[in-house]
NUTOR-286955 format. One record per residue (C-alpha): x, y, z; residue in three letters. Coordinates in steps of 0.05 Angstrom, whole numbers, plus 5000, padded with zeros to 4 digits. Example, Ala and Ser with C-alpha at 12.3 -4.5 7.8 and 13.67 -1.06 7.14 Angstrom:
// residues 2
524649105156ALA;527349795143SER;
END
This chain:
// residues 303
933473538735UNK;929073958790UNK;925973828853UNK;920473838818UNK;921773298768UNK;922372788828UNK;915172628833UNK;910771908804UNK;913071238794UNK;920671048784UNK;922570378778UNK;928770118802UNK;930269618759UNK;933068968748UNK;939568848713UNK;938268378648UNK;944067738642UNK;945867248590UNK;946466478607UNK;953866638619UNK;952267178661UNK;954367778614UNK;949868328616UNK;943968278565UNK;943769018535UNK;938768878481UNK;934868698540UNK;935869258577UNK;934569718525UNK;927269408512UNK;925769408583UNK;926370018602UNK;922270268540UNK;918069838556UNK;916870218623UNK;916170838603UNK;910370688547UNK;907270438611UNK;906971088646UNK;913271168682UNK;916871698691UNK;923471548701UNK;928271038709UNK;932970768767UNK;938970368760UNK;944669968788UNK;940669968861UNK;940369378908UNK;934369028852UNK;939769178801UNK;945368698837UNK;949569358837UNK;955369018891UNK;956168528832UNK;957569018771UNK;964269218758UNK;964669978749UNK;965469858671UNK;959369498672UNK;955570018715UNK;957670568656UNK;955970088609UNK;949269988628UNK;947370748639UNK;949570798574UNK;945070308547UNK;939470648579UNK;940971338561UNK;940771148498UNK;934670828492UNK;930571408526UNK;934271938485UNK;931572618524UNK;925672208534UNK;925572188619UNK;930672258666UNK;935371728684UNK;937871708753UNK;945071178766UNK;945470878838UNK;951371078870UNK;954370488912UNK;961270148929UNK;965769958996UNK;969670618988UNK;966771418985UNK;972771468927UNK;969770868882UNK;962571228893UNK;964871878875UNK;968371668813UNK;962271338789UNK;957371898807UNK;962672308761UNK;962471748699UNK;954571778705UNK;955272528695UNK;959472398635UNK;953971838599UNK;948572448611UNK;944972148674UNK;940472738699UNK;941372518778UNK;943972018820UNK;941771578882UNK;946771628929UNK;947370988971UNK;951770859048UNK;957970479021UNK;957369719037UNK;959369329093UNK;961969849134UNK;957370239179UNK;959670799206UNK;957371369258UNK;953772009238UNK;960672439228UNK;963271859182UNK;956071789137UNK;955772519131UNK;962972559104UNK;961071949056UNK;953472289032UNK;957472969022UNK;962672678970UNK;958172388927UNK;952473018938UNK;959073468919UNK;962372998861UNK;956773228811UNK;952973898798UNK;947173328790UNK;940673238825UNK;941372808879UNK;937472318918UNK;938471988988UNK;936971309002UNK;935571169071UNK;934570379079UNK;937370209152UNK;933569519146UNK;938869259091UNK;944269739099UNK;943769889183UNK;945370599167UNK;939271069188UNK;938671799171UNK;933872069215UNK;930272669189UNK;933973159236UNK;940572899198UNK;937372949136UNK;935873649144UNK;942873759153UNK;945073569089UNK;939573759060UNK;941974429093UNK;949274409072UNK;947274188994UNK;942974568942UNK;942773958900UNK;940173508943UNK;932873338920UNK;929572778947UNK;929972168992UNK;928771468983UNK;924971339057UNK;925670469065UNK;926370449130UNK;919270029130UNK;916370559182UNK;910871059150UNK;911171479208UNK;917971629179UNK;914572049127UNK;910472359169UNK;916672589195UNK;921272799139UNK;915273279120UNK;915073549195UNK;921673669196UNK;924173959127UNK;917674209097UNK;917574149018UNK;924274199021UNK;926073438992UNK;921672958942UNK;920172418993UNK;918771778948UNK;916671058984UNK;922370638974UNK;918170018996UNK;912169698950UNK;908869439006UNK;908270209039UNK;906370588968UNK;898770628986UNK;900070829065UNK;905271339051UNK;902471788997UNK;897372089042UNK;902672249094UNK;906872639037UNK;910372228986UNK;909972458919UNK;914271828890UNK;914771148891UNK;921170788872UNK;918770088860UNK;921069348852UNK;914568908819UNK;913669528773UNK;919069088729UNK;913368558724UNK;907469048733UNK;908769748711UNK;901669818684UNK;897869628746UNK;903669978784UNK;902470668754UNK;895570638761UNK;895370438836UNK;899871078846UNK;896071488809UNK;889271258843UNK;892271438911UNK;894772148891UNK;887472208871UNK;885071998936UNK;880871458898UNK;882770958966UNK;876870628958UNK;878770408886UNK;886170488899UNK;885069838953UNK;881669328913UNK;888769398870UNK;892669328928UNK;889268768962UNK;890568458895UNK;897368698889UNK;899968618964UNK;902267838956UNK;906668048905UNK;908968718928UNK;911368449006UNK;916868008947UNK;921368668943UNK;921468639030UNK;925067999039UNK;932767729031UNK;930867398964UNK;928267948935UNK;932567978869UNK;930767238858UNK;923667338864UNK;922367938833UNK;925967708767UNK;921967048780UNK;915567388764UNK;918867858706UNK;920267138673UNK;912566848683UNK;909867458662UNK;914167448595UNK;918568018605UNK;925567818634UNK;929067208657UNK;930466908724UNK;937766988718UNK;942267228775UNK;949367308787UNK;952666888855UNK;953666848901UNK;945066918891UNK;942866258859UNK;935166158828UNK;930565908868UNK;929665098857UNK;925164628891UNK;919564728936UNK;921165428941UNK;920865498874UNK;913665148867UNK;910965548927UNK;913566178889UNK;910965968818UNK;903765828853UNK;903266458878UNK;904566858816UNK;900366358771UNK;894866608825UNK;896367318816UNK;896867258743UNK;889566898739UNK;886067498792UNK;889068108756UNK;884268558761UNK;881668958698UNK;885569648691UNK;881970178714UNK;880770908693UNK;885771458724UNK;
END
C-alpha cells in the first residue's frame, strides 16, 4: 500500500459478538463485504469502535484473518495497532504482516501517557516493526497524547513508511495545520464524523468513520459530494446526518453506534464489559432518535 492509496472513506469498524460474547466471524465477514459493495475503499480494524483493549491478541489475528479473507485482493485492510506495552504493539503489527494486512494504524499505548521522547520511542517501534504502510492516529481527546504537526513532521521525517494520519483531535484548524507544516507529505483523513464536511476543504483526502457501519451508502456519498465541492448538496446530507454522526464523539460511542447497526438491520447491540447496552430511558431517547433518522433519510443522490 502507497501514499496514494490512503485517500476516500474507511470505516473503522465494529467488532461482531455472539450472545456469549465470542466473536461472530460469519458476521464479520458479511459486514465488511457489505461495505465495500457500498463504495468503500478500505477497511479499519481492531480501533477504539472495534473494543480493541478487549481482544486478546489471538482474537485480534483472528479477526484480520477473517477479513482478509473475505476481501481477497479486493481493498486494502489496515489492523489497529494498540496495547499497554510498545512490545505487545509491535508483535501484533508483525502478526498483521503475517495474515497479509497492507498497513497498520498505529495507536499511543493505553493508560500510560508519556512525554514527547517516550511517544516518539513508542510510534517508532511499531513504524519500524513492519516494512508496512503506516498510519498515525492522533486522538488526544480519548487518549491525552497529542502529536502536534511539528512532531509529526519528525517522524514523518525519520520514516519512509509513514503515510497518513488519523487527525481526531476535534479541532479543524488542526488540518489546516498538518498541510502547512508537512505539505503532501502524509494522507491526512478526518478521524471524527462530525468534522468530515469541515475538514475536506482544508486538506483531507480521507475519512475514517464510525456511523459508516450503519450508513456506508449515505456515508460515501456525503464524502464524495464534498471532494466535489457540491457543499450546497453535500449540507442537506449532513444536516440530516449530523444527529447521528456527533454518536461516534461521546464516551458511549461503541454502545450507540452498534445501537443503530442493530435498528438499521445490520449488526447487533452486543458489547463486551466492562461496556454494558444501553437500557432504560437512555435507551428510549437513543431508539427515538434513530427511528427519526431512519424516517427523514434523504433520497441518495447522484455523485
Amino acid at each position: 500500500m502507497q501514499q496514494s492509496d490512503w485517500a476516500g472513506v474507511f470505516p473503522a469498524i465494529t467488532t461482531p459478538f455472539h450472545a456469549d460474547l465470542t466473536v461472530d466471524h460469519d458476521a464479520l465477514a458479511t459486514q465488511v463485504r457489505w461495505l465495500i459493495d457500498s463504495g468503500c475503499v478500505g477497511i479499519v480494524a481492531l480501533g477504539s469502535l472495534g473494543e480493541s483493549a478487549t481482544l486478546t491478541t489471538d482474537e485480534k489475528v483472528e479477526i484480520l484473518h477473517t477479513i482478509r479473507k473475505a476481501l481477497p485482493g479486493r481493498v486494502p485492510v489496515i489492523a489497529g495497532i494498540a496495547g499497554l506495552s510498545t512490545t505487545e504493539c509491535v508483535t501484533l503489527a508483525r502478526r498483521a504482516a503475517d495474515v497479509g494486512c497492507d498497513a497498520v494504524m498505529a495507536l499511543p499505548a493505553y493508560v500510560y501517557k508519556g512525554d514527547w521522547r517516550e511517544t516518539r520511542a513508542h510510534y517508532s517501534a511499531v513504524i519500524e516493526a513492519t516494512p508496512l504502510s503506516v498510519m498515525l492516529y492522533n486522538n488526544p481527546i480519548a487518549y491525552g497524547t497529542d502529536v502536534t504537526p511539528d512532531q509529526l513532521a519528525e517522524l514523518a521525517a525519520a520514516h519512509a513508511n509513514l503515510h497518513a494520519v488519523k487527525e481526531s483531535s476535534g479541532d479543524v484548524r488542526r488540518v489546516t495545520a498538518v498541510r502547512e507544516r508537512l505539505g503532501g507529505r502524509l494522507a491526512i483523513f478526518a478521524g471524527m464524523d462530525d468534522m468530515i464536511l469541515e475538514s475536506i476543504p482544508m486538506g483531507a483526502v480521507g475519512w475514517i468513520a464510525g456511523l459508516v457501519n450503519a450508513f456506508p451508502v449515505e456515508s460515501v456519498q456525503l464524502f464524495e459530494l464534498g471532494k466535489a465541492g457540491r457543499f450546497e448538496e453535500a449540507m442537506v446530507l449532513y444536516d440530516w446526518f449530523l444527529p447521528l454522526l456527533r454518536l461516534d464523539t461521546v464516551p458511549k460511542f461503541v454502545q450507540l453506534i452498534k445501537l443503530v447497526q442493530q435498528e438499521v438491520g445490520c449488526g447487533t447491540a452486543t458489547v463486551r464489559p466492562p461496556r454494558l447496552e444501553l437500557h432504560g430511558e437512555e435507551l428510549a431517547a437513543m431508539r427515538a432518535l434513530i427511528t427519526r433518522s431512519i424516517a427523514a433519510r434523504p433520497v441518495a443522490a447522484a455523485v
